[in-house]
TORKEVEX-931811 format. One record per residue (C-alpha): residue number from 0; residue in one letter; x, y, z; chain. Coordinates in nm, 3 decimals. Layout:
NUM;A;X;Y;Z;A
...
This chain:
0;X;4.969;-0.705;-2.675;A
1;X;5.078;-0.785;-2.313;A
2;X;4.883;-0.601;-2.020;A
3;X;5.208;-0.424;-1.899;A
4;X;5.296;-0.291;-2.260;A
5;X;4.909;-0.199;-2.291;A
6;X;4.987;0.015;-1.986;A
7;X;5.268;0.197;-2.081;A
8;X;5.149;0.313;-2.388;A
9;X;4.824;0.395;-2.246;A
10;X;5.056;0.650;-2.023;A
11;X;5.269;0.761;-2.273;A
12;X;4.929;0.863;-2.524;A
13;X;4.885;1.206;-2.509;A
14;X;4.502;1.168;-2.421;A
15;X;4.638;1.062;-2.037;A
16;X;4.903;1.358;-2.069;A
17;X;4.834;1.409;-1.668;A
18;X;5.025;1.451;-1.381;A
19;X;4.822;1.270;-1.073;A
20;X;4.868;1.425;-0.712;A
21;X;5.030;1.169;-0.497;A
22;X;4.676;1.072;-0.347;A
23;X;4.569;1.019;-0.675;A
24;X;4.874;0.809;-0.778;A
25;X;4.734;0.610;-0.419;A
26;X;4.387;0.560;-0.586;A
27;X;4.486;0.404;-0.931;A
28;X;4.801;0.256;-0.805;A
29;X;4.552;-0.067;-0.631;A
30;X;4.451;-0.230;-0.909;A
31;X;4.441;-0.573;-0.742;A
32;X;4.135;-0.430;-0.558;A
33;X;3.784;-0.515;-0.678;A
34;X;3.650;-0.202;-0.474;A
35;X;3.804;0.097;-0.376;A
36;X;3.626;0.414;-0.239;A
37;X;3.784;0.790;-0.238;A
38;X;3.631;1.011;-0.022;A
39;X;3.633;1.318;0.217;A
40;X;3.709;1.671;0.122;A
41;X;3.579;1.874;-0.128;A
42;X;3.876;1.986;-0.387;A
43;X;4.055;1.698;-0.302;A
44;X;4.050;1.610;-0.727;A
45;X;3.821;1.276;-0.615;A
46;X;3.638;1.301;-0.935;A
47;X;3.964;1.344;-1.185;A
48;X;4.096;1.055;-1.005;A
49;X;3.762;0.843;-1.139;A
50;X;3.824;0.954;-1.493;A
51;X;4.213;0.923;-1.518;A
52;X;4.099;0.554;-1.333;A
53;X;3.867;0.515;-1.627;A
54;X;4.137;0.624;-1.911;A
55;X;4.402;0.358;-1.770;A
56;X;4.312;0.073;-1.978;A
57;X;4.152;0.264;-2.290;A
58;X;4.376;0.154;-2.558;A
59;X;4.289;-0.251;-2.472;A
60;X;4.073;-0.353;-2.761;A
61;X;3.723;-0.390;-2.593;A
62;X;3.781;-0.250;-2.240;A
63;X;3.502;-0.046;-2.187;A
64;X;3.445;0.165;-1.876;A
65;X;3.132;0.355;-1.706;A
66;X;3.094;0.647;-1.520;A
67;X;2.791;0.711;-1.315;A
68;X;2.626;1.010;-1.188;A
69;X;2.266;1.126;-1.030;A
70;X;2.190;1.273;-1.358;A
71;X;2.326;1.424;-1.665;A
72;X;2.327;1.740;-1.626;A
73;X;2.550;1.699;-1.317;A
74;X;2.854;1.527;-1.582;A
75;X;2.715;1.867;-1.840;A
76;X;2.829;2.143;-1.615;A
77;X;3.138;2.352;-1.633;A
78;X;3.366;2.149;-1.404;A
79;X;3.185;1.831;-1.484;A
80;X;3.360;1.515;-1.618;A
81;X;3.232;1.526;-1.960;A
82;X;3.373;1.886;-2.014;A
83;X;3.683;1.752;-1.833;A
84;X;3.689;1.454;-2.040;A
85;X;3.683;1.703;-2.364;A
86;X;3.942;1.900;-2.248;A
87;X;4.157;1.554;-2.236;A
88;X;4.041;1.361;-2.568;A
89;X;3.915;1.668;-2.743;A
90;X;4.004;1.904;-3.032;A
91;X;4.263;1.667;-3.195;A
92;X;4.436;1.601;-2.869;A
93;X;4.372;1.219;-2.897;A
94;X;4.285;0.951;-3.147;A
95;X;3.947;0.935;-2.938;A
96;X;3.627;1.032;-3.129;A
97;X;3.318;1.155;-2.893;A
98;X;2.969;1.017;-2.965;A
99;X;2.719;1.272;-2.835;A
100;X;2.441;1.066;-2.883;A
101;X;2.535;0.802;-2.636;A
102;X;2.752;1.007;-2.444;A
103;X;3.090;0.740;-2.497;A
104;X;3.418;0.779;-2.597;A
105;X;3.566;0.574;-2.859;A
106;X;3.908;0.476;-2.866;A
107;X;3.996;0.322;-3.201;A
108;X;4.184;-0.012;-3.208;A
109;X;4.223;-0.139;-3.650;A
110;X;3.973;-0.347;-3.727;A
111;X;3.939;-0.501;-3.364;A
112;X;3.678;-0.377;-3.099;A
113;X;3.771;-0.054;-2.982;A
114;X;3.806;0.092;-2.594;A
115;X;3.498;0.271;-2.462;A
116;X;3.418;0.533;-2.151;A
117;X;3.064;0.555;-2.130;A
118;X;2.898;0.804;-1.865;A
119;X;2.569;0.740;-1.759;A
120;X;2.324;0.833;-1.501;A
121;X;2.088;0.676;-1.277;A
122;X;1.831;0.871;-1.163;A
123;X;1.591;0.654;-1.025;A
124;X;1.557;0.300;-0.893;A
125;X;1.496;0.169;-1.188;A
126;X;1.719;0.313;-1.442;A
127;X;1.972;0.052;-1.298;A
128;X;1.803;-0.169;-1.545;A
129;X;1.962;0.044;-1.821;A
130;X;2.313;-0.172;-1.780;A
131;X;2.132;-0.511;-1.720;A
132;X;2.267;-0.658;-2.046;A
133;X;2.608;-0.491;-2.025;A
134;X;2.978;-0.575;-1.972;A
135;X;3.212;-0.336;-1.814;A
136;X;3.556;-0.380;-1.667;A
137;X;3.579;-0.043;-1.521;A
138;X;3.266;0.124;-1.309;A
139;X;3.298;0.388;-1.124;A
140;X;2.976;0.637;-0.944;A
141;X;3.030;0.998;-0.874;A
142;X;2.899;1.109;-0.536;A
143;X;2.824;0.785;-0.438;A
144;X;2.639;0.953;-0.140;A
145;X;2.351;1.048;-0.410;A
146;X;2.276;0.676;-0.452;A
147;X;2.091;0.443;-0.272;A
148;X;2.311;0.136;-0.170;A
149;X;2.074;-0.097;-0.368;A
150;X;2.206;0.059;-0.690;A
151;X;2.549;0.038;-0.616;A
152;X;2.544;-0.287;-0.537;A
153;X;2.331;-0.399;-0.818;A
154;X;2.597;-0.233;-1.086;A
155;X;2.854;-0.530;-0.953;A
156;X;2.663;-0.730;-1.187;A
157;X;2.761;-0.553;-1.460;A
158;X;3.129;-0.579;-1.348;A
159;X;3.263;-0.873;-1.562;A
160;X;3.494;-1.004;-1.810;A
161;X;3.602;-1.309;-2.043;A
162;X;3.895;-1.523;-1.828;A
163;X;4.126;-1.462;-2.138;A
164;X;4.086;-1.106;-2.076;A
165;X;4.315;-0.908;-1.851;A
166;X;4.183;-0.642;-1.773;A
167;X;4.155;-0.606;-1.415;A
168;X;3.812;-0.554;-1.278;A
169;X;3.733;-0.223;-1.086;A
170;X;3.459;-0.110;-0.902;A
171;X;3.552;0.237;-0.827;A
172;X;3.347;0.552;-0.650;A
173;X;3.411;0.889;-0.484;A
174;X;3.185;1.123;-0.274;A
175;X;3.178;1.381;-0.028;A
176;X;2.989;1.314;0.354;A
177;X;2.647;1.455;0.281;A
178;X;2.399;1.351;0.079;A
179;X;2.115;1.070;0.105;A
180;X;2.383;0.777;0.126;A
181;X;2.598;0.945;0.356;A
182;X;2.495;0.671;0.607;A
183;X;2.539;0.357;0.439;A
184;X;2.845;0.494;0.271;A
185;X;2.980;0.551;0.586;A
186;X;2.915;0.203;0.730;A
187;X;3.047;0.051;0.404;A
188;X;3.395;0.221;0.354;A
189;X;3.478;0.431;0.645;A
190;X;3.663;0.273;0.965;A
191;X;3.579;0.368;1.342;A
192;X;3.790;0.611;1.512;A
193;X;4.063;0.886;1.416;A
194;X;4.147;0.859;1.025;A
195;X;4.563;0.931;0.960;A
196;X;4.599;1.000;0.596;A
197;X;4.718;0.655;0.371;A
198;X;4.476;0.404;0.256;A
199;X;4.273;0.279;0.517;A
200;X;4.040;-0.077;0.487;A
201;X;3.735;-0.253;0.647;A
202;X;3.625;-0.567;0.576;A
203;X;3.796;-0.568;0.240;A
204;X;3.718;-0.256;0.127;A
205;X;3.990;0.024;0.090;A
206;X;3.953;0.376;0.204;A
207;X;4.146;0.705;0.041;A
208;X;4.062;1.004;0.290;A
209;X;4.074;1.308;0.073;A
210;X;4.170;1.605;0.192;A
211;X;4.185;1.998;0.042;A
212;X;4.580;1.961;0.063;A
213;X;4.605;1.668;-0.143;A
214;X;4.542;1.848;-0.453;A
215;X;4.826;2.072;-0.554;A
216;X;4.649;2.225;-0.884;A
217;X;4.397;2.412;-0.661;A
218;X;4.446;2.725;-0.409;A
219;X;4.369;2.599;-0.110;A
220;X;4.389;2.899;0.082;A
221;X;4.151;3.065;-0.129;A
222;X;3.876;2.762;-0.115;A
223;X;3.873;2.723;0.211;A
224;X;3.795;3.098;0.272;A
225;X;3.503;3.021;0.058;A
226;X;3.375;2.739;0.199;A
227;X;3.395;2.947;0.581;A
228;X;3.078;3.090;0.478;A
229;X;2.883;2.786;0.482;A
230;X;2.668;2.678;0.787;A
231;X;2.854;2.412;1.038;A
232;X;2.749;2.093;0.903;A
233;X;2.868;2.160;0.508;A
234;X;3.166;2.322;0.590;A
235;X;3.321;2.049;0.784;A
236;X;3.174;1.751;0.541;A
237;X;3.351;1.969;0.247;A
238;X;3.625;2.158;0.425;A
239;X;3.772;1.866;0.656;A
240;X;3.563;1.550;0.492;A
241;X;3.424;1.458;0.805;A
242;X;3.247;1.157;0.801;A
243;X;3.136;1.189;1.174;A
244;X;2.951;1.531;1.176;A
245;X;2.551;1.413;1.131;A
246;X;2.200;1.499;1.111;A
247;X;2.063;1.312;1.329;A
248;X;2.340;1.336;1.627;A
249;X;2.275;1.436;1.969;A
250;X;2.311;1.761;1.910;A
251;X;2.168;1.909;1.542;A
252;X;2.281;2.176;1.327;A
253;X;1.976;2.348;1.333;A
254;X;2.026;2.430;1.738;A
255;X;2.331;2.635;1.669;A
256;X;2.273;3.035;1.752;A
257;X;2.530;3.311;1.716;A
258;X;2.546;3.662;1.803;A
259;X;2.728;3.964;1.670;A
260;X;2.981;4.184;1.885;A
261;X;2.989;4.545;1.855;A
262;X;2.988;4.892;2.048;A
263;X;2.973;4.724;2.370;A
264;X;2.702;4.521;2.304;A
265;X;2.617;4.157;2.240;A
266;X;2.304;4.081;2.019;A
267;X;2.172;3.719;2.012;A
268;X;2.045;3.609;1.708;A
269;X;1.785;3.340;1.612;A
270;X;1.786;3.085;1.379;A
271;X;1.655;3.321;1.095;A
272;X;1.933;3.532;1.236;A
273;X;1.655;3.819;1.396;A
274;X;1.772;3.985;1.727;A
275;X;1.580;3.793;2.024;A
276;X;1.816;3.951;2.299;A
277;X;2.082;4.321;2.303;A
278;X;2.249;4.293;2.655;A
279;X;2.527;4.503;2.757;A
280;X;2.951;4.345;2.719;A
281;X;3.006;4.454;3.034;A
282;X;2.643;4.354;3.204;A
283;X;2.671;3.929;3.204;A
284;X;2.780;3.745;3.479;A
285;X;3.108;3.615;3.328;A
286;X;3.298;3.256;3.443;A
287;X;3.481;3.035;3.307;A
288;X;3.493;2.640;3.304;A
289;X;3.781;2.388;3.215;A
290;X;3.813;2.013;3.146;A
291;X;4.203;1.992;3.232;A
292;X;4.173;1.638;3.011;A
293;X;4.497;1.402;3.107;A
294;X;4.382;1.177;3.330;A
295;X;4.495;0.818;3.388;A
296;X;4.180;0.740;3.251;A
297;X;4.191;0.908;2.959;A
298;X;4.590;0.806;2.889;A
299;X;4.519;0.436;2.887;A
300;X;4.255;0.486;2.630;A
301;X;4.472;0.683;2.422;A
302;X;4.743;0.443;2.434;A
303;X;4.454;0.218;2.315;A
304;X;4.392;0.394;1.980;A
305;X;4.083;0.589;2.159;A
306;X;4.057;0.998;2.053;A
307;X;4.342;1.191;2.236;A
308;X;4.214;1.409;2.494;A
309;X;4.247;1.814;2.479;A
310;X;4.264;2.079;2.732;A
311;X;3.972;2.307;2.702;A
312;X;3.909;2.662;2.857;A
313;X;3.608;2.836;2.791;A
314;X;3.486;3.151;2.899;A
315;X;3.147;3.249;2.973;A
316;X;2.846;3.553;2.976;A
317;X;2.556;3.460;3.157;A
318;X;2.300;3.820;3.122;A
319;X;2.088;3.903;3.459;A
320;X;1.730;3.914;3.501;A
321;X;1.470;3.719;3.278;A
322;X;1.778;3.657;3.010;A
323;X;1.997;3.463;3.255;A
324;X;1.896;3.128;3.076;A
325;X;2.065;3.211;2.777;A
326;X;2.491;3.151;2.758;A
327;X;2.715;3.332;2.561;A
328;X;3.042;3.184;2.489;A
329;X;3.301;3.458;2.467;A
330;X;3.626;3.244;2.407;A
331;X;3.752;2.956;2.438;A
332;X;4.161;2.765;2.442;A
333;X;4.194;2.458;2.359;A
334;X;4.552;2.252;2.359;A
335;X;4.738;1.923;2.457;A
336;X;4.939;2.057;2.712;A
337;X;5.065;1.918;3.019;A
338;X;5.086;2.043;3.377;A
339;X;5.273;2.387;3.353;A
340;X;5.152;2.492;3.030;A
341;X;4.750;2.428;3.114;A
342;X;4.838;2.678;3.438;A
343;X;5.031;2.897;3.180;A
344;X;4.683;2.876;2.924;A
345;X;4.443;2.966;3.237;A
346;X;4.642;3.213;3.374;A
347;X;4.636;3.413;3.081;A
348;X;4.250;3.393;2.967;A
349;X;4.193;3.461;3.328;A
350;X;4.394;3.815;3.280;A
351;X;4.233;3.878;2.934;A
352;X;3.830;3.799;3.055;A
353;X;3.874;3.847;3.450;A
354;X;3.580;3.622;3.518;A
355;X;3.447;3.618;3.855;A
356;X;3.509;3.215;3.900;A
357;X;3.697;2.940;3.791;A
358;X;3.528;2.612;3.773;A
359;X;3.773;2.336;3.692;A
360;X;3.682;1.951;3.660;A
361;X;3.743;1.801;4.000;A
362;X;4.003;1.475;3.945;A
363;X;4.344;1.448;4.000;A
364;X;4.523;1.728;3.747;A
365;X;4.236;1.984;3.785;A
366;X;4.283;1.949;4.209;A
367;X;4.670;1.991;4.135;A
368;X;4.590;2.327;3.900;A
369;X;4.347;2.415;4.180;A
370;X;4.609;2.405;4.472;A
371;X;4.877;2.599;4.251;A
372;X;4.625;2.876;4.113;A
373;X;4.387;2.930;4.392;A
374;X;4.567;3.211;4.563;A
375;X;4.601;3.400;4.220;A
376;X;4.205;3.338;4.112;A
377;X;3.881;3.244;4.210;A
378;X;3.917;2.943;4.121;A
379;X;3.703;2.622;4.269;A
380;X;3.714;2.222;4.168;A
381;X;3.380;2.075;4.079;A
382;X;3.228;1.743;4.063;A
383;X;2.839;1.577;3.941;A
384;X;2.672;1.297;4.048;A
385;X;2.666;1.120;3.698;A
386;X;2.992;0.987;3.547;A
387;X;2.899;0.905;3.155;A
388;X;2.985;1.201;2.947;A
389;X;2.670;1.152;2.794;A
390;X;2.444;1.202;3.080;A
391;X;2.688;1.461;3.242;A
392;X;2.625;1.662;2.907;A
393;X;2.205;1.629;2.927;A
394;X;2.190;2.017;3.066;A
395;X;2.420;2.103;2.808;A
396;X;2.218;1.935;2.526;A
397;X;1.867;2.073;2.623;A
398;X;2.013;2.418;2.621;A
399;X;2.107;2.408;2.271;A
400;X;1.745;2.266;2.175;A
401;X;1.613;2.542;2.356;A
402;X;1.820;2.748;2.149;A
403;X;1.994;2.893;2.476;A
404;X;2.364;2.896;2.383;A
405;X;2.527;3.149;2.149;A
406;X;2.880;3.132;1.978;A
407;X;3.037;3.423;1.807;A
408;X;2.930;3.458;1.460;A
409;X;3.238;3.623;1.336;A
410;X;3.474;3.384;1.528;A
411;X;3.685;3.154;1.240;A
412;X;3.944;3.045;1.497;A
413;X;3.846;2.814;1.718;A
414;X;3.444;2.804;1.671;A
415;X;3.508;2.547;1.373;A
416;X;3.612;2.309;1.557;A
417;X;3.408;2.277;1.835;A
418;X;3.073;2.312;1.604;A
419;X;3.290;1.974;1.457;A
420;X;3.291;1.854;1.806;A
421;X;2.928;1.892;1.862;A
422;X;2.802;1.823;1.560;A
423;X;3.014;1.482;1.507;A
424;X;2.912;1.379;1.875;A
425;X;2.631;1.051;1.947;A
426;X;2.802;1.029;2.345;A
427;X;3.007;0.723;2.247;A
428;X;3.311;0.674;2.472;A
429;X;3.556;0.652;2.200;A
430;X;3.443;0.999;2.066;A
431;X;3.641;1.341;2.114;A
432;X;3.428;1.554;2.394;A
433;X;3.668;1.778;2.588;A
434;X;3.505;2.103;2.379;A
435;X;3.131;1.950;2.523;A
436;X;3.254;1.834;2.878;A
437;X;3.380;2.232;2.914;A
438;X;3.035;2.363;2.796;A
439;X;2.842;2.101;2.985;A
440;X;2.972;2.231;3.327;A
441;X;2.910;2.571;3.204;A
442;X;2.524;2.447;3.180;A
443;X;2.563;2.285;3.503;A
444;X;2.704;2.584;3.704;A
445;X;2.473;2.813;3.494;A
446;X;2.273;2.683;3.778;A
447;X;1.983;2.562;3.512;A
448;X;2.079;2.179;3.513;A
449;X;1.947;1.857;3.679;A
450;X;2.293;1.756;3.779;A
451;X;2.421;1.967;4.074;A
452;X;2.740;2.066;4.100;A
453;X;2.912;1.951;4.435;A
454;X;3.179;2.161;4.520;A
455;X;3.454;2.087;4.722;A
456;X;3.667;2.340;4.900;A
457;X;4.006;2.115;5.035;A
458;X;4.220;1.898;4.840;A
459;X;4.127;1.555;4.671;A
460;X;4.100;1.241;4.882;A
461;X;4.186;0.956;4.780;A
C-alpha cells in the first residue's frame, strides 16, 4: 500500500481518534526532519504529542516505534503514556492487542509483520545496550533532560530502515528545562536570544517552544495557580519553559529571601523561612531607584535582535541601626514606555510610597525625566565608575549571597518576573537586565557597595 494511503487510514482508525492542538499538529506535521525536539512548558501536551508521533505510521506492516523514559514506573503512573496509550488502543477501541510482558503494542497486519510501539526505559548507562540489535523507524525519549547526551545519541544507531521501506525516520524527544541534561539539551536544541512561538532551528535541529496556552484540553488558569506555589527556579522552567533560568548563574536560587507584611510590620525571613529581622513599615529609610531604559544604546541593539529594554521603578526600605544592611523591596513598575508615560509611572509610585529620594540612571532620558520632575520630587541623576552591567551589578550580587535582599513573599504580580530576570542572568550583554540594573543602584546608594555613586546636581554635558 502507498505511504500516503498508509497515512490516511492510519488517521481515519479509530485507535488515532485525536484531535492535536495546533502546536501539536506543528510537531508531527515535519516529517522530513530526522530530529525534532519539543520543549518548554509544563502542560503544554509535549508527551501526547510523542505518542500520537509514535501512532502515525502503526498500520505499515513492520514499522515499529520506541518510546523511552528514565524508568518504568515513570510510563506506569496515572498520567503516564502507557495508561494514555490504553485509554487509546484499549478495551476494544482498536485492533491493537497489548503485550504486558514486553510492554509493546501490536498492531495486526494478515499474515505480514505487524506495527509495533514499544516503551522502554533506560536507567543507566548501560541499559542503552538493551536496543543494540534493534531496528526502529520511530524513537522518541521522554524528558530528555533525565538523560545523559551519550544515550541519546547512541539510540541514533538504532534509527534505521531497509531503502525499500518508506517509512520516514524520526528521532523525536520532549522535556521540560530542569533536570540533569538541562545543559546539553539546551546547547543542542535551543537558539540564543528571545524565543517567538513557531518552530525555531540550530544547526539542523528544529525547536517547538511549548507553552501552557498551547494546550486547549487543560485549564490553564487553574495550573498555573498551582504551579505559583513552587520556589522561583521550577516555576518558571514549568510555568514559562524557560530555558535561561539556571543553577549555576550569577545569581542562585538558593539566595532568594522574602518577608511577610502585616500589622505594620515587615518580618524577614531566612532561607528555612525563620524570622531573622521584625522592623517597623513605617521605620526604614525608604527610596526609590529607576533604570529609565531607551537609550540610543540600547535602541540599536534592539533593532539588532538584542532583548528589548524595560523601564523599571523600584521602591525601597532600608531599616536603621545594625539592620541597615539588609533591603527590602516594597514595589516595583516595570513597562516599555516612552518619555511622558515613564514621568506618568514615577509620578504615581512616588505619590503611593513618598520615598525620601529619587535616584534615576544618569544618561540622556533619565537627565530629561530629572529636569521635568525635579521641582515635584526629590529626585537626583546618578552615575558609577564601571560601565559593564556586570560589574555595575557586583554590590547587588554579594547582597543576595549574603542573603541581604528581601522580596515580598505574597507578591504574584510582578515578583515572577524579576526572580526570572535574576535567576536567567550570567551578565551577558545580549541578556534582559533592566529589573537588576534598578536593584543594583539600590545596592549602590544603599551606601554598602564598592562602586560609588557620583552624583551630579546640573544638567548632562555633552
Amino acid at each position: 500500500m502507498d505511504l500516503e494511503i498508509h497515512k490516511r487510514v492510519t488517521f481515519a482508525n479509530s485507535c488515532i481518534n485525536l484531535h492535536p492542538t495546533e502546536t501539536q499538529k506543528k510537531f508531527l506535521s515535519l516529517e522530513d526532519r530526522r530530529e525534532v525536539f519539543f520543549g518548554g512548558a509544563a502542560g503544554g501536551g509535549k508527551s501526547m504529542a510523542l505518542l500520537m508521533g509514535a501512532l502515525e505510521y502503526v498500520t505499515f506492516p513492520g514499522y515499529a516505534a520506541l518510546i523511552i523514559r528514565k524508568d518504568f514506573s515513570r510510563l506506569e503512573l496515572a498520567g503516564g503514556l502507557i495508561p494514555r496509550s490504553h485509554d487509546l488502543l484499549g478495551r476494544g477501541k482498536s485492533s491493537a492487542q497489548w503485550i504486558a510482558s514486553r510492554r509493546q503494542w501490536i498492531f495486526p497486519w494478515g499474515d505480514r509483520v505487524p506495527g509495533t510501539i514499544m516503551f522502554g526505559y533506560l536507567n543507566r548507562s548501560t541499559d542503552k545496550f538493551r536496543y543494540a540489535s534493534s531496528e526502529f523507524q520511530y524513537i522518541a525519549f521522554d524528558e530528555l533532560t533525565d538523560f545523559s547526551e551519550a544515550d541519546y545519541l547512541f539510540l541514533f544507531s538504532r534509527l534505521r530502515r531497509n531503502t525499500s521501506f518508506p517509512v520516514p525516520l524520526r528521532m523525536r524527544s520532549a522535556s521540560n528545562p530542569g533536570g540533569p541534561g538541562h545543559a546539553w539539551v539546551k546547547e543542542r536544541f535551543i537558539p540564543e536570544g528571545p524565543l517567538p512561538p513557531g518552530v525555531l532551528e540550530k544547526h539542523g535541529r528544529l525547536y517547538i517552544p511549548s507553552r501552557i496556552a498551547d494546550n486547549e484540553h487543560l485549564d490553564a488558569a487553574e495550573y498555573r495557580e498551582s504551579l505559583l506555589h513552587l520556589p522561583p527556579l521550577e516555576r518558571e522552567r514549568l510555568m514559562n519553559g524557560d530555558w535561561s533560568v539556571q543553577e549555576e548563574g550569577l545569581i542562585h536560587a538558593g539566595w532568594l529571601r522574602y518577608y511577610l507584611e502585616g500589622q505594620g510590620q515587615l518580618e524577614l525571613l531566612s532561607s528555612d523561612k525563620r524570622a531573622v529581622a521584625i522592623v517597623g513599615d513605617n521605620a526604614c529609610y525608604r527610596f526609590a531607584t529607576i533604570d529609565p531604559a531607551g537609550t540610543s544604546e540600547e535602541r540599536t541593539r534592539e533593532a539588532r535582535g538584542w532583548t528589548p529594554s524595560w523601564s523599571v521603578v523600584q521602591i525601597w526600605d532600608q531599616p536603621p541601626g545594625g539592620l541597615a544592611k539588609y533591603l527590602i523591596l516594597r514595589d516595583q513598575a516595570r513597562k516599555r514606555v516612552g518619555f511622558n508615560d515613564l514621568c506618568t509611572m514615577i509620578r504615581e509610585l512616588h505619590a503611593e510610597w513618598r520615598p525620601a529620594k529619587v535616584w534615576i540612571e544618569g544618561e540622556k532620558l533619565g537627565w530629561a525625566v530629572w529636569d521635568e520632575l525635579r521641582g515635584e520630587m526629590p529626585i537626583e541623576c546618578l552615575k558609577t565608575d564601571c560601565q559593564d552591567k556586570a560589574t555595575r551589578a557586583a554590590p547587588l550580587i554579594i547582597k543576595l549571597g549574603r542573603g541581604e535582599i528581601f522580596l515580598p513573599q505574597h507578591n504574584t504580580t510582578w515578583r515572577p518576573e524579576l526572580e526570572r530576570e535574576l535567576l536567567a542572568w550570567t551578565g551577558k550583554e545580549r541578556e534582559a537586565a533592566d529589573q537588576i540594573d534598578a536593584a543594583a543602584y539600590a545596592a549602590i546608594v544603599a551606601g554598602d557597595a564598592p562602586h560609588k555613586p557620583i552624583r551630579v546636581l546640573g544638567p548632562a554635558r555633552s
